[in-house]
C-alpha positions in Angstrom: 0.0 0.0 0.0 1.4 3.5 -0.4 3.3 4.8 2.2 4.0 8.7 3.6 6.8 8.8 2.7 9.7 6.8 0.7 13.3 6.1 1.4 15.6 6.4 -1.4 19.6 5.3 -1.0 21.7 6.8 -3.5 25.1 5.9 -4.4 26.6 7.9 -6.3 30.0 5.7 -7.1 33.0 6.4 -9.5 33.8 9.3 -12.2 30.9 10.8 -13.9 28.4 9.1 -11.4 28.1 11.6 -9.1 27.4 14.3 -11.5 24.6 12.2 -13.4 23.5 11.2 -9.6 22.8 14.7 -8.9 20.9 15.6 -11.9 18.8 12.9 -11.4 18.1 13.8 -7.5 16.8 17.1 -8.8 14.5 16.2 -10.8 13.3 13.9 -8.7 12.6 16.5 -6.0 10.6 18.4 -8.5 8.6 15.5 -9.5 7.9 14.8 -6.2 7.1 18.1 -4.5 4.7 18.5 -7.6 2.7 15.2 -6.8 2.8 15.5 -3.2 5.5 12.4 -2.3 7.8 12.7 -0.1 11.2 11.2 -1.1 14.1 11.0 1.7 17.6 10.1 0.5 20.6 9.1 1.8 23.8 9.0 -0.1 26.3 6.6 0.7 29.6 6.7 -1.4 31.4 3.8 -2.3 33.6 2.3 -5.4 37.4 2.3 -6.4 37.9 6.0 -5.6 36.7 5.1 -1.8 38.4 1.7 -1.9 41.7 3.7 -2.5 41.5 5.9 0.2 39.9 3.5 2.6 41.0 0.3 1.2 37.1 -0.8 1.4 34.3 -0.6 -0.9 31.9 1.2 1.2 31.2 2.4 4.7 30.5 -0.3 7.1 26.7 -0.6 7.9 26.4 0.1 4.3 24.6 -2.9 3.5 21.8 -2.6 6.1 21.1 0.9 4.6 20.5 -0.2 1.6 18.9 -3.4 2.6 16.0 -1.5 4.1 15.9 1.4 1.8 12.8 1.1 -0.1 14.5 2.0 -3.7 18.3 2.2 -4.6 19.4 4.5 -7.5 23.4 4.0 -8.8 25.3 6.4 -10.4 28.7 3.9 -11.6 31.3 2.8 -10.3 34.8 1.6 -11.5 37.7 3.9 -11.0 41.1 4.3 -12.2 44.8 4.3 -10.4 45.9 8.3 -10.2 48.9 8.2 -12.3 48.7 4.6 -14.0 45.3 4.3 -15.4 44.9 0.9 -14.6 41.6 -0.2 -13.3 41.2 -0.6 -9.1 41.2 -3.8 -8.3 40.2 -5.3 -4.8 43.0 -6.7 -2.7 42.6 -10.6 -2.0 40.8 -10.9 1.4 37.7 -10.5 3.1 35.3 -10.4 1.8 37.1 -12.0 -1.3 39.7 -14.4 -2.1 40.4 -13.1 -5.4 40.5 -9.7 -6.6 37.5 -8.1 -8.0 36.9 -5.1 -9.8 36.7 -2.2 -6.6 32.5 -1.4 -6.4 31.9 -5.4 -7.2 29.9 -4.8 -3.6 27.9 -1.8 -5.0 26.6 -3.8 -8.1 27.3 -7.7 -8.1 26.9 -7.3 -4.6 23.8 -5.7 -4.2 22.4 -7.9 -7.1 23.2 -11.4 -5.2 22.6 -10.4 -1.8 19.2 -8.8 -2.5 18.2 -11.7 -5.4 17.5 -8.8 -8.2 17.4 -11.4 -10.5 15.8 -9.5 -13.4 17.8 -6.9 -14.9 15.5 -4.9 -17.3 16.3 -2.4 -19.9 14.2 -0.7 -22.0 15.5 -0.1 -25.8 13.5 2.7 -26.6 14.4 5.6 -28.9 12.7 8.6 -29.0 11.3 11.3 -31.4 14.6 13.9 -32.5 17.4 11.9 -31.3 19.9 11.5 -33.6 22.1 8.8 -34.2 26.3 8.9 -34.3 27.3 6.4 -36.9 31.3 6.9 -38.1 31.4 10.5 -36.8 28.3 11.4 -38.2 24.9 11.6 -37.0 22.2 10.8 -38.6 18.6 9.2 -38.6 19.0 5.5 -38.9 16.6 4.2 -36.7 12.7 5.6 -36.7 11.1 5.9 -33.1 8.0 3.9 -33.7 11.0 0.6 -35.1 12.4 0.4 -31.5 10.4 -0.1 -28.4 11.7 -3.5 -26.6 12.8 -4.3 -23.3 16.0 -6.9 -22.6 15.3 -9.2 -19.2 18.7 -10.4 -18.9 19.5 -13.0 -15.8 21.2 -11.2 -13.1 22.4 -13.4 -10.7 24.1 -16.6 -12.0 25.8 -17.7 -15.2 29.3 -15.9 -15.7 28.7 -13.4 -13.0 28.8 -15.6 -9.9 32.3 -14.9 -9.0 33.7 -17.9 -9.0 36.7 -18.7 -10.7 39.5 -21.3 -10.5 43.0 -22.4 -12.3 43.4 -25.2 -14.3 46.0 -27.2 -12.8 48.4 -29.6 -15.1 49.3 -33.3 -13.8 51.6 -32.0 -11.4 49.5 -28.9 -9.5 50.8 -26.0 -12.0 48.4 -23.6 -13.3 47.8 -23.7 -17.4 44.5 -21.6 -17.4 41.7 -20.3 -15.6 38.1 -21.1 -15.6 35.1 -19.1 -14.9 32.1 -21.7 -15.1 28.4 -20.8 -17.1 26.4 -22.1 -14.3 22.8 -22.0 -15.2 19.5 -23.4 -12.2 16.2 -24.0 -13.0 15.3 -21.8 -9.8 16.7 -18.8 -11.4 15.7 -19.5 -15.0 11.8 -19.9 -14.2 12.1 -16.8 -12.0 13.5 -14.5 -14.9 11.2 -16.2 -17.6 8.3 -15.7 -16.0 9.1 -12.3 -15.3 9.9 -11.9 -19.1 6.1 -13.4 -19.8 4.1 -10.9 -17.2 6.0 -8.2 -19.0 5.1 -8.9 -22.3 1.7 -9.9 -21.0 1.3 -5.9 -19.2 2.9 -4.5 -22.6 0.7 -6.2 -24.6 -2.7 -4.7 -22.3 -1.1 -1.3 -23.8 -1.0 -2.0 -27.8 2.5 -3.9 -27.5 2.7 -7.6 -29.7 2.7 -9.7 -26.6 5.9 -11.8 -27.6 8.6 -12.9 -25.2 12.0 -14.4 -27.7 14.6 -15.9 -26.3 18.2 -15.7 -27.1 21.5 -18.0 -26.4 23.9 -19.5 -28.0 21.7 -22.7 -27.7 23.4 -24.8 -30.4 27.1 -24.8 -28.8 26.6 -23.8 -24.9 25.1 -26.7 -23.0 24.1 -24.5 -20.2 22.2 -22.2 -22.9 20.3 -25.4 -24.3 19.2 -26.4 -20.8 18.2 -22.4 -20.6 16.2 -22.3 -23.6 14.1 -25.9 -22.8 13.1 -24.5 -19.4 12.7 -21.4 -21.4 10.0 -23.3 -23.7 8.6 -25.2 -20.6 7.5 -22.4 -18.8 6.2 -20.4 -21.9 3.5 -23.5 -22.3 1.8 -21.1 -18.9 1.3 -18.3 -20.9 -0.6 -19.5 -24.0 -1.8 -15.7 -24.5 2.1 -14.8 -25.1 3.8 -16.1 -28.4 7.4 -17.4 -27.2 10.2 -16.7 -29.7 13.8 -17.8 -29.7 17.1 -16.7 -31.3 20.4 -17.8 -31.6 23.1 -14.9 -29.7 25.1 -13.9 -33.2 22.0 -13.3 -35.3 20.2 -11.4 -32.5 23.0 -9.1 -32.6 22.5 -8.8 -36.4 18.5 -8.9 -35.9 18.4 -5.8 -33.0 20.7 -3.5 -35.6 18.5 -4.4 -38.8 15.0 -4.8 -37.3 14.6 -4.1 -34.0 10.7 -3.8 -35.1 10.8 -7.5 -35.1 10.8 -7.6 -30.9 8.5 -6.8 -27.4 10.2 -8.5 -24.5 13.7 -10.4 -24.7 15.0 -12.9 -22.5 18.5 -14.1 -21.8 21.3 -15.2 -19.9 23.7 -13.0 -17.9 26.3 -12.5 -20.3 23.9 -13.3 -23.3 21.6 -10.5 -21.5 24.3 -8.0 -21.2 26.0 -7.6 -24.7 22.7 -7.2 -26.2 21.0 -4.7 -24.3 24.7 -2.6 -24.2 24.3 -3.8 -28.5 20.7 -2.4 -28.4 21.3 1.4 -27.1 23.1 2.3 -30.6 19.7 2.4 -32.3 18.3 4.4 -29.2 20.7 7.1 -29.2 24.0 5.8 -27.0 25.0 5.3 -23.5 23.6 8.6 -22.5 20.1 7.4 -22.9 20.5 3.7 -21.6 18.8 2.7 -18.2 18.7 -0.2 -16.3 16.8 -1.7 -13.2 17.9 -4.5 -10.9 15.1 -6.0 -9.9 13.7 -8.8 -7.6 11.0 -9.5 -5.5 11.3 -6.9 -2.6 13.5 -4.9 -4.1 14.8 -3.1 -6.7 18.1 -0.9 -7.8 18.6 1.6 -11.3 21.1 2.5 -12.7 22.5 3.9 -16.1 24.6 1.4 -18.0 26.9 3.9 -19.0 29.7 3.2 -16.5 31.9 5.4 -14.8 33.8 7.3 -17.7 36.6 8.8 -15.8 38.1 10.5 -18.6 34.6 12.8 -18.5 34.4 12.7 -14.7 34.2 16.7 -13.3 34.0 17.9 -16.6 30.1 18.6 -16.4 29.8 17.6 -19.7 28.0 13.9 -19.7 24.4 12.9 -20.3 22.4 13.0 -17.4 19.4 11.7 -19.6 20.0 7.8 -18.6 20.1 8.7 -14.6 16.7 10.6 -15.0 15.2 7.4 -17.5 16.6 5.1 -14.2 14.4 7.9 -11.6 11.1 7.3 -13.9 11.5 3.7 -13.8 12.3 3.2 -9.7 9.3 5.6 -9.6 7.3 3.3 -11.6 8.5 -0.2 -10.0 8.1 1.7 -6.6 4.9 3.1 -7.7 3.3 0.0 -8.8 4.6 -2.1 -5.9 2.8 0.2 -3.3 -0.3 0.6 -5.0 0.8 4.5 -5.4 -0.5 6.2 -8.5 1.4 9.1 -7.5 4.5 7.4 -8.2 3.4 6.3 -10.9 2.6 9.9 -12.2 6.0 10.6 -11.5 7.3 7.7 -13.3 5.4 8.6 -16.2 6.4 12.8 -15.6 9.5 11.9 -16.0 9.8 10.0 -19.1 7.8 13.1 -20.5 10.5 15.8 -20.0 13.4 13.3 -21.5 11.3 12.9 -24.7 10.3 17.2 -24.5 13.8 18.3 -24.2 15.0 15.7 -26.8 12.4 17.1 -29.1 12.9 20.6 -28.7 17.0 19.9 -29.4 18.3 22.9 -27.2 19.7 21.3 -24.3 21.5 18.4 -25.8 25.2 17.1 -24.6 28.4 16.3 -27.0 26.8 12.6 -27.7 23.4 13.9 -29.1 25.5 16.8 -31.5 24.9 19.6 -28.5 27.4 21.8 -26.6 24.8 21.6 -23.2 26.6 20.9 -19.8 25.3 18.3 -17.7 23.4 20.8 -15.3 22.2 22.2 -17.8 20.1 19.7 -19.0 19.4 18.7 -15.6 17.6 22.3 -15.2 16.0 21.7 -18.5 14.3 18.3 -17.3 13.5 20.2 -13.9 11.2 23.1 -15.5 9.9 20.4 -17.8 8.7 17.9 -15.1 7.7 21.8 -13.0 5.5 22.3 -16.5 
């Protein structure tokens, strides 16, 4: 049921995070104060920058925070060493015996611990946004030809962690394996998700088709994917269940992404094609995600950290507020709370308004805006 008022963690992270983080806050606060919800957020920084100077990830109590936070929204993380632009990496230790990439906890993490085993991303381009194809942009892509969403597993597969040498007859290390671990448990729990998505798109004019896409006819733990895949779809009979093969798909979304509603894949499957997908709606700076599971649910742009950009005030802030309007709609729906909902949908409104009116566009769209500038922009839109 809908609540007084709503807690919202954000962490901010690595590089350009903050600055896309911040945009995003603000137009939130608009949206809100305009449909009477109150929002209260706490920031909690974290990534490689704070692993540097603290040697850990993130404050300690961080987890609780965001375990009881009713909404999480990310900026990025991933930073860089001063000096030797190499990547920071975790040292081996608690909490992990191997090295990860510094902000693992912030994303992986959160994603494991909290079971957001659907990570959703609309492919969506909009009316005036160009495309940048060899240094040029142009219009290659027409707004009505790309409207699907990628439901990529989020919790298993590659992206367990869990990796181990290969050891020769007499204990030396020749290689190192990472294994494609794939569970019925988490397979039905995405599919299914896929399916009442495409179901709920299809109640609003959308085809009602759910395909699936591995690499089926080498990876053994993609075949078993796509027969569960096919076993579940029998449930939803209104649905038409589609499959793919990974290398075509990739060819498929870039010719005719017309052809799809809802797609559905494993982890690493799942994350090349929706990062493949955002060329035909504009780039990075228009990509959102959502981590999402049963209780809870984390956005975030999928645009990364970018430290070469970071302080610079120059990035897209576009994907961060796409992220706010869908955390406003998950959170809206899962309380019963039309005004988040409104918000959701306010939201998505001023991205498409300033993209149409082409004034306050950044370097990746052909503009010369600064971020907070079109922050402000989305503000007095969503303020009407």
């Amino acid at each position: 049921m809908a609540k007084d008022r709503y807690q919202i963690v954000t962490l901010p992270g690595d590089g350009i995070g903050p600055e896309v983080t911040t945009e995003a806050v603000g137009v939130l606060k608009v949206a809100a104060e305009k449909h009477g919800v109150v929002l209260d957020f706490e920031e909690i920084p974290g990534g490689g920058e704070y692993y540097l100077e603290h040697e850990r990830e993130w404050p300690e109590g961080s987890e609780a925070k965001v375990d009881a936070a009713d909404a999480i929204l990310l900026g990025a993380v991933g930073a860089e060493h001063p000096g030797t632009g190499e990547t920071v990496f975790t040292k081996p230790g608690k909490p992990y015996a191997t090295p990860q990439l510094a902000g693992y906890a912030q994303v992986i993490g959160n994603r494991l611990r909290m079971q957001l085993y659907a990570n959703v991303r609309p492919i969506k381009l909009y009316p005036g946004v160009p495309h940048k194809v060899s240094g040029k942009f142009m219009q290659v892509w027409e707004p009505g030809n790309v409207d699907y969403v990628v439901v990529r597993e989020n919790t298993e597969e590659a992206y367990t962690g869990k990796t181990h040498d290969l050891l020769d007859a007499d204990g030396g290390a020749v290689g190192r394996m990472t294994p494609l671990e794939v569970t019925r448990a988490a397979t039905e729990r995405v599919v299914r998700f896929a399916f009442e998505l495409a179901r709920k798109r299809k109640a609003s004019g959308k085809p009602g088709k759910v395909t699936c896409v591995t690499k089926s006819n080498i990876v053994g733990a993609h075949r078993y994917f796509e027969e569960l895949f096919f076993e579940f779809a029998a449930d939803y009979p209104d649905v038409e269940a589609d499959k793919a093969l990974f290398d075509a798909f990739c060819m498929w979304q870039m010719r005719n992404p017309e052809w799809f509603d809802v797609v559905v894949a494993p982890n690493l499957v799942g994350d090349v094609i929706s990062d493949n997908g955002s060329t035909s709606q504009g780039g990075m700076g228009l990509a959102a995600g959502g981590n999402i599971g049963d209780e809870h649910g984390m956005f975030e742009p999928i645009h990364g950290s970018a430290p070469k950009h970071a302080g610079k005030d120059k990035v897209n802030p576009m994907a961060a507020v796409l992220c706010a309007a869908m955390m406003c709609d998950w959170l809206g729906t899962k309380h019963e709370d039309a005004r988040l909902v409104a918000m959701g949908q306010d939201l998505e409104a001023a991205v498409a308004a300033v993209l149409t009116a082409g004034k306050a566009l950044t370097y990746d769209l052909g503009g010369a805006a600064k971020c907070s500038e079109v922050g402000e922009a989305l503000r007095e839109a969503v303020a009407g």
